[in-house]
C-alpha positions as CSV (number, residue, x, y, z in Angstrom):
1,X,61.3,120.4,71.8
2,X,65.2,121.4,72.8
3,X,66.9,118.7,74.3
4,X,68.2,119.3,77.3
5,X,72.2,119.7,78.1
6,X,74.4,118.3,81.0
7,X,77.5,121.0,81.2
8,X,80.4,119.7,82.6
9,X,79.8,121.4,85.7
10,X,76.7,119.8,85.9
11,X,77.6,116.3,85.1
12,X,80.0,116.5,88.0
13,X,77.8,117.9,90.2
14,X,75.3,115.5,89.6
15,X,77.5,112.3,90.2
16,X,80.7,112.9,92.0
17,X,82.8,110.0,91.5
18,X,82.4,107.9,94.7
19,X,78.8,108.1,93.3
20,X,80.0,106.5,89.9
21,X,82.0,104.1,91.4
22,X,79.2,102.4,93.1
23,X,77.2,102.5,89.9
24,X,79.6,100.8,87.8
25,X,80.1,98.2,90.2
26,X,76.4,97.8,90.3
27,X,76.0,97.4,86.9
28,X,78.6,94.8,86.4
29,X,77.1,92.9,89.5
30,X,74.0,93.3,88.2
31,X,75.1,91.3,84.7
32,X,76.1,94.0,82.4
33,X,78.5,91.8,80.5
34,X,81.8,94.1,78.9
35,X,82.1,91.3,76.2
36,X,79.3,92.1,74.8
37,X,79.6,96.2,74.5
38,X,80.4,97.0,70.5
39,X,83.7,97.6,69.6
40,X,83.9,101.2,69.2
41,X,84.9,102.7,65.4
42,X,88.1,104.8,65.2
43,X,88.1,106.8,62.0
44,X,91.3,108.7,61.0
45,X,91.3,112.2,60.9
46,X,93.8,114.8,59.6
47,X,93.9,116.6,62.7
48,X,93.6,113.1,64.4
49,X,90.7,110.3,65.3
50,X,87.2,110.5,65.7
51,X,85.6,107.8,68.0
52,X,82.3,106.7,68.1
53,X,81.0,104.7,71.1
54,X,77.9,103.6,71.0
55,X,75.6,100.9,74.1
56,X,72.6,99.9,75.3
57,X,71.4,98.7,78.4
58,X,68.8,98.7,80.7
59,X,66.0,101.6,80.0
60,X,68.5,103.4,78.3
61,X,70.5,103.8,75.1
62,X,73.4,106.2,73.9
63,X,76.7,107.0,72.0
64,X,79.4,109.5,72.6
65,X,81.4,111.4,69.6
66,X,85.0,111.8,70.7
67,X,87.6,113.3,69.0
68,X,91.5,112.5,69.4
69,X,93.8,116.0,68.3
70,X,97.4,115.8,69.5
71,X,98.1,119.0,67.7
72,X,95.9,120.9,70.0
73,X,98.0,121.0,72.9
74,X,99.8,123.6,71.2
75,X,96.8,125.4,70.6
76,X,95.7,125.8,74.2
77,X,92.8,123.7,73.5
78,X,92.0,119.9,74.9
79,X,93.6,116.9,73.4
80,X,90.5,115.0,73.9
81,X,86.9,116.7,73.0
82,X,83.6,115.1,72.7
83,X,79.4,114.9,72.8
84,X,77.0,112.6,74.4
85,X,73.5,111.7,73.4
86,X,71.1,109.6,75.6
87,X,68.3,108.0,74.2
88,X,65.5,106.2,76.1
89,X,65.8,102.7,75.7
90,X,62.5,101.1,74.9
91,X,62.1,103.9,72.3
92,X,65.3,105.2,71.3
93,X,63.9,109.1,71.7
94,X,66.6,111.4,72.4
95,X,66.5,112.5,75.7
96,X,70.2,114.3,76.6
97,X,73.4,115.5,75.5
98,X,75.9,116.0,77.8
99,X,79.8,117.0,77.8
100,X,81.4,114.3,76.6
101,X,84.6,115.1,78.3
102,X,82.5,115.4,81.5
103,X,81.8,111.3,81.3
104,X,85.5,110.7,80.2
105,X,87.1,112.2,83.0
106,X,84.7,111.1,85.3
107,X,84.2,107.2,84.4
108,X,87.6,106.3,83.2
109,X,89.2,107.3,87.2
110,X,86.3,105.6,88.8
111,X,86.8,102.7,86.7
112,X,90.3,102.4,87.6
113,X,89.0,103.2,91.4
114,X,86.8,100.1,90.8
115,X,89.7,97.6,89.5
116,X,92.1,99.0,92.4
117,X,89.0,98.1,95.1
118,X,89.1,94.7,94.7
119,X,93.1,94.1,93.2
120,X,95.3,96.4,95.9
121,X,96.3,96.1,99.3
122,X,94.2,98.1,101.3
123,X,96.7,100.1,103.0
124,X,97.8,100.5,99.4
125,X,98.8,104.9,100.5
126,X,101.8,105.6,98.2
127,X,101.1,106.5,94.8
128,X,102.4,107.4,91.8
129,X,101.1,109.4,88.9
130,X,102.7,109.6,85.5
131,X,101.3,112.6,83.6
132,X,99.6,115.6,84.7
133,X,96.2,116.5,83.0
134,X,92.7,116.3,84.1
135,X,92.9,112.0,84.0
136,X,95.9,112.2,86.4
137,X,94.2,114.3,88.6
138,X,91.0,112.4,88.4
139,X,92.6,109.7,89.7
140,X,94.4,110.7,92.8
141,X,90.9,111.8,93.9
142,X,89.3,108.6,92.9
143,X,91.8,106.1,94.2
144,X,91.5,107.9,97.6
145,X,87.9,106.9,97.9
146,X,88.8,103.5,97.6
147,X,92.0,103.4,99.7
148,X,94.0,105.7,102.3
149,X,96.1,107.4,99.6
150,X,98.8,109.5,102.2
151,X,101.7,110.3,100.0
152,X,101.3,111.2,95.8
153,X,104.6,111.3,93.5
154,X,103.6,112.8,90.0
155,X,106.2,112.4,87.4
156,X,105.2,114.9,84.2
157,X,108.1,115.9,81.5
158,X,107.0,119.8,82.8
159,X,108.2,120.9,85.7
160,X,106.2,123.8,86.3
161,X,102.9,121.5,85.5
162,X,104.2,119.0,87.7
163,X,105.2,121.4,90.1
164,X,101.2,122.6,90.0
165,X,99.9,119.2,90.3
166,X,101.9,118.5,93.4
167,X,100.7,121.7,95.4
168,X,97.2,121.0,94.3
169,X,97.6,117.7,96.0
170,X,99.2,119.1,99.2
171,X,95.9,121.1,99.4
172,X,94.1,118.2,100.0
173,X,96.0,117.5,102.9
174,X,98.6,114.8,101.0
175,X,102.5,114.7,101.3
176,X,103.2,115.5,97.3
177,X,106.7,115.4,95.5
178,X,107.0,116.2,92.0
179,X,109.7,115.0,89.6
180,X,110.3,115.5,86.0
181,X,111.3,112.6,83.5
182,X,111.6,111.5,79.6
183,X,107.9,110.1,78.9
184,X,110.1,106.8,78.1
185,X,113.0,104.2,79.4
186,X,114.3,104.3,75.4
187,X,116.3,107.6,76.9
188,X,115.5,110.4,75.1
189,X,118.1,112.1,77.1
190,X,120.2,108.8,77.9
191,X,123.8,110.1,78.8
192,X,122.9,113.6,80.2
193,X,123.5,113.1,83.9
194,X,120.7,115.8,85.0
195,X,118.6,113.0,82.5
196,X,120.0,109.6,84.5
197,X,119.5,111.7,88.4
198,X,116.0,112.2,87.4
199,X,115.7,108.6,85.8
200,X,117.1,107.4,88.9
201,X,114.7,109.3,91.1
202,X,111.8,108.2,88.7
203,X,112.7,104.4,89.2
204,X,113.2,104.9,93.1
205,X,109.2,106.1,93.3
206,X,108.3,103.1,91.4
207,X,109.7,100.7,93.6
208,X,108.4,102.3,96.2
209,X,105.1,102.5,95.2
210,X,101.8,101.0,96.1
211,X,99.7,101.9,93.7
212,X,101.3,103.4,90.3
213,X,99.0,105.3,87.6
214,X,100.0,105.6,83.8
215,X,97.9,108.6,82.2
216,X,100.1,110.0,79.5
217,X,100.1,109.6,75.6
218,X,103.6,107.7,75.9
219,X,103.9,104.6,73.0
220,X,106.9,103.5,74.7
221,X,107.2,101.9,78.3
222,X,107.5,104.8,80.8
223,X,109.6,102.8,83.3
224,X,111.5,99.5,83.7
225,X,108.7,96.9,85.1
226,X,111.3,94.8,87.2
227,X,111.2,98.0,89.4
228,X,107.5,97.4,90.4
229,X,107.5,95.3,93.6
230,X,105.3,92.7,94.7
231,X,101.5,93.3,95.4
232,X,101.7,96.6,94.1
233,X,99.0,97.6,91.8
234,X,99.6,99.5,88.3
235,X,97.0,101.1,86.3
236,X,97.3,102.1,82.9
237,X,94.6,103.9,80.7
238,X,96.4,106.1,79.4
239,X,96.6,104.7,75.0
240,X,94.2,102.4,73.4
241,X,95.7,101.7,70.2
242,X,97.6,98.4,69.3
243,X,101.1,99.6,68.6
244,X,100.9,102.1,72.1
245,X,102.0,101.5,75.2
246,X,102.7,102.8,78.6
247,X,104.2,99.4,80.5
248,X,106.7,96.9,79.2
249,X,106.7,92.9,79.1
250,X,108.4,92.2,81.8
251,X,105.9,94.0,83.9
252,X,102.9,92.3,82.2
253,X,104.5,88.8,82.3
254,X,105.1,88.9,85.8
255,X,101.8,90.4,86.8
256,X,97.8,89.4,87.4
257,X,96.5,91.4,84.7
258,X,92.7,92.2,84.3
259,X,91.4,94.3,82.0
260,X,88.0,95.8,80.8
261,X,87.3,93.4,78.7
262,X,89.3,90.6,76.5
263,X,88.0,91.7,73.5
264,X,88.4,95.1,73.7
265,X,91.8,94.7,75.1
266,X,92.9,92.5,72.5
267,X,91.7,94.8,69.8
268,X,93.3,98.4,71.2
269,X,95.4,97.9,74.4
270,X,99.1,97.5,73.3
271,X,100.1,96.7,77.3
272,X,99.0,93.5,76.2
273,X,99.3,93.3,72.3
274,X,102.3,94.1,72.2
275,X,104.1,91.4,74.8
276,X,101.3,88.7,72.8
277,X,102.8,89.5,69.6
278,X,106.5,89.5,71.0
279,X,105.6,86.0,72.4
280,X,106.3,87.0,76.2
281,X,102.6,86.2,76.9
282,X,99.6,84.5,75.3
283,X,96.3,85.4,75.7
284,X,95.7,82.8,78.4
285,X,97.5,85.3,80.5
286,X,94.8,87.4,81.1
287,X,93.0,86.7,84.6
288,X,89.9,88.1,83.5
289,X,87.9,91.2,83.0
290,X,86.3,93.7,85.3
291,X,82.9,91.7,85.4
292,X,84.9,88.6,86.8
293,X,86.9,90.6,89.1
294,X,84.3,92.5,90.7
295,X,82.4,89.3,91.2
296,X,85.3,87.6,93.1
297,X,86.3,85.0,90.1
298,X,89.7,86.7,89.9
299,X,92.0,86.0,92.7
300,X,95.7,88.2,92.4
301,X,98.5,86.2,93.5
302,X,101.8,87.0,95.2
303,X,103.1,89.4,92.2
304,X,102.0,92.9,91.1
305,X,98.4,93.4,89.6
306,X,97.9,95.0,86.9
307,X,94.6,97.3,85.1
308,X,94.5,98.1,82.2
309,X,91.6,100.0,80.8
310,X,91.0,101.4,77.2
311,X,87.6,103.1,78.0
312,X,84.0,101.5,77.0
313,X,81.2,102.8,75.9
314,X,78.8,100.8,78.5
315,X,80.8,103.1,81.3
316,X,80.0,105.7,79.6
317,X,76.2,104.9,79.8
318,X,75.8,104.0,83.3
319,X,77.2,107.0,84.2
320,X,75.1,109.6,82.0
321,X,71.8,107.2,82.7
322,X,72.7,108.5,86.3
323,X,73.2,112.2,85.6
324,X,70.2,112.2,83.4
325,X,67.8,110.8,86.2
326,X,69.4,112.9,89.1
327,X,68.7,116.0,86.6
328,X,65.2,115.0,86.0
329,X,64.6,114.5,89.6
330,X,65.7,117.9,90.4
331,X,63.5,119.3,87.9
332,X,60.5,118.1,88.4
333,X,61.4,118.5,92.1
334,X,61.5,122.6,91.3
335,X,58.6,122.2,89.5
336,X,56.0,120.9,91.9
């Protein structure tokens, strides 16, 4: 028997990301613990990594092959590529595959959605996005299911990208400004002045900001983190490798941070490796993980909060468990 396939189009049409929202939160209040989600292998590639992320829970089981390629940019092609296959979980009979890159761009905003639920201010309406891809724009739609995003800054190192992204977001009815900047505070243009206006206008929108979302492929801080005012909230999912980041120490020192999980986060997120192995933070810094924070266990003080998410493979399940059963319901629903 073929297996069925989810399509991207499908995937989203199946769970649109309010829908995925909920679900995550569900499973975490229902005790899916993150701690206990396998560590994910990352095997080096020529043309880049390949990452295998496999979970179980519930009545179901499954594992998604992604692949990494920074060269493909230049290509035309996505940096980020990938599979799913479901399995039923009593059995472990194959029961789905699904776009891969469906799940990613649909979980990883809605998890972020989640985390900025219960950690912003909840007239939290000015945000700011660095990068431009399909992540970026994930998230401007999923943060304004969870509060009453009015205004959307994108800052993208292409002006005619972040020129496109801006528009997009005016069609949704949003005030939108684009900006262009280095993808880092080291200055790769320190000393031009048309490189220190737009620096200048980059650090105004950050201390500006509510809410402030890092999707790019930066390894160095993409802004200085004493800009980032009080109670504002700052996601970051864009790197999950030790030696990567998109925010500095000062940020993560000063702020409630919460992250997926500790042990994930400790073993790929260099937001907080990196300030741990400088000595600016230990890992009794960490607040706690989604799990806790959803369940009202972490409480964010006066200072800015802080996500940071590396992607799990338990998000990844909830949220193709939930495509596979509205499928099958539709289905059998055409079929009697």
């Amino acid at each position: 028997m073929t297996l069925p396939h989810l399509d991207a189009d499908t995937v989203r049409r199946l769970v649109p990301v309010a829908g995925a929202v909920r679900l995550l939160e569900e499973a975490l209040l229902g005790g899916l613990d993150p701690e206990a989600t396998p560590q994910r292998p990352v095997v080096d590639l020529p043309a880049g990594q390949l990452l295998l992320m496999p979970a179980a829970a519930g009545r179901y089981a499954g594992v998604k092959a992604a692949t990494v390629a920074p060269g493909n940019a230049a290509l035309g092609l996505p940096r980020i590529q990938g599979t799913y296959l479901l399995f039923d979980g009593r059995t472990l009979a194959p029961l789905a595959t699904m776009d891969g890159i469906a799940l990613t761009s649909l979980r990883t905003p809605a998890v972020s959605a989640l985390a900025v639920r219960h950690l912003a201010e909840p007239d939290a309406g000015d945000l700011l996005v660095f990068g431009t891809g399909p992540q970026a724009w994930g998230h401007v739609e999923a943060l304004a299911e969870v509060r009453p995003v009015r205004r959307v800054t994108v800052v993208g190192r292409d002006p005619g990208r972040a020129g496109a992204f801006a528009a997009r977001c005016r069609e949704l009815g949003l005030e939108a400004e684009a900006l262009t900047g280095p993808g880092d505070q080291t200055g790769e243009r320190a000393g031009d002045q048309a490189g220190e206006r737009a620096g200048e206008r980059v650090g105004a929108a950050v201390a500006r900001a509510d809410l402030v979302v890092c999707c790019t492929t930066a390894r160095q801080p993409l802004f200085d983190g004493a800009l980032v005012r009080d109670r504002a909230t700052v996601v970051a999912i864009g790197s999950h490798e030790q030696d990567a980041r998109e925010l500095d120490g000062e940020l993560i020192a000063r702020s409630c941070v919460v992250v997926e999980a500790r042990s994930a986060a400790l073993a790929e997120a260099g937001d907080v490796v990196i300030p741990i192995r400088h000595g600016t933070i230990t890992t009794h810094h960490l607040a706690g993980n989604l799990a806790e924070l959803v369940a009202g266990r972490v409480v964010p003080g006066d200072g800015p909060r802080v996500f940071k998410g590396t992607g799990m493979a338990w998000q990844d399940l909830v949220v193709a468990a939930a495509a596979y059963e509205a499928w099958f319901q539709r289905t059998r629903s055409r079929r009697t």
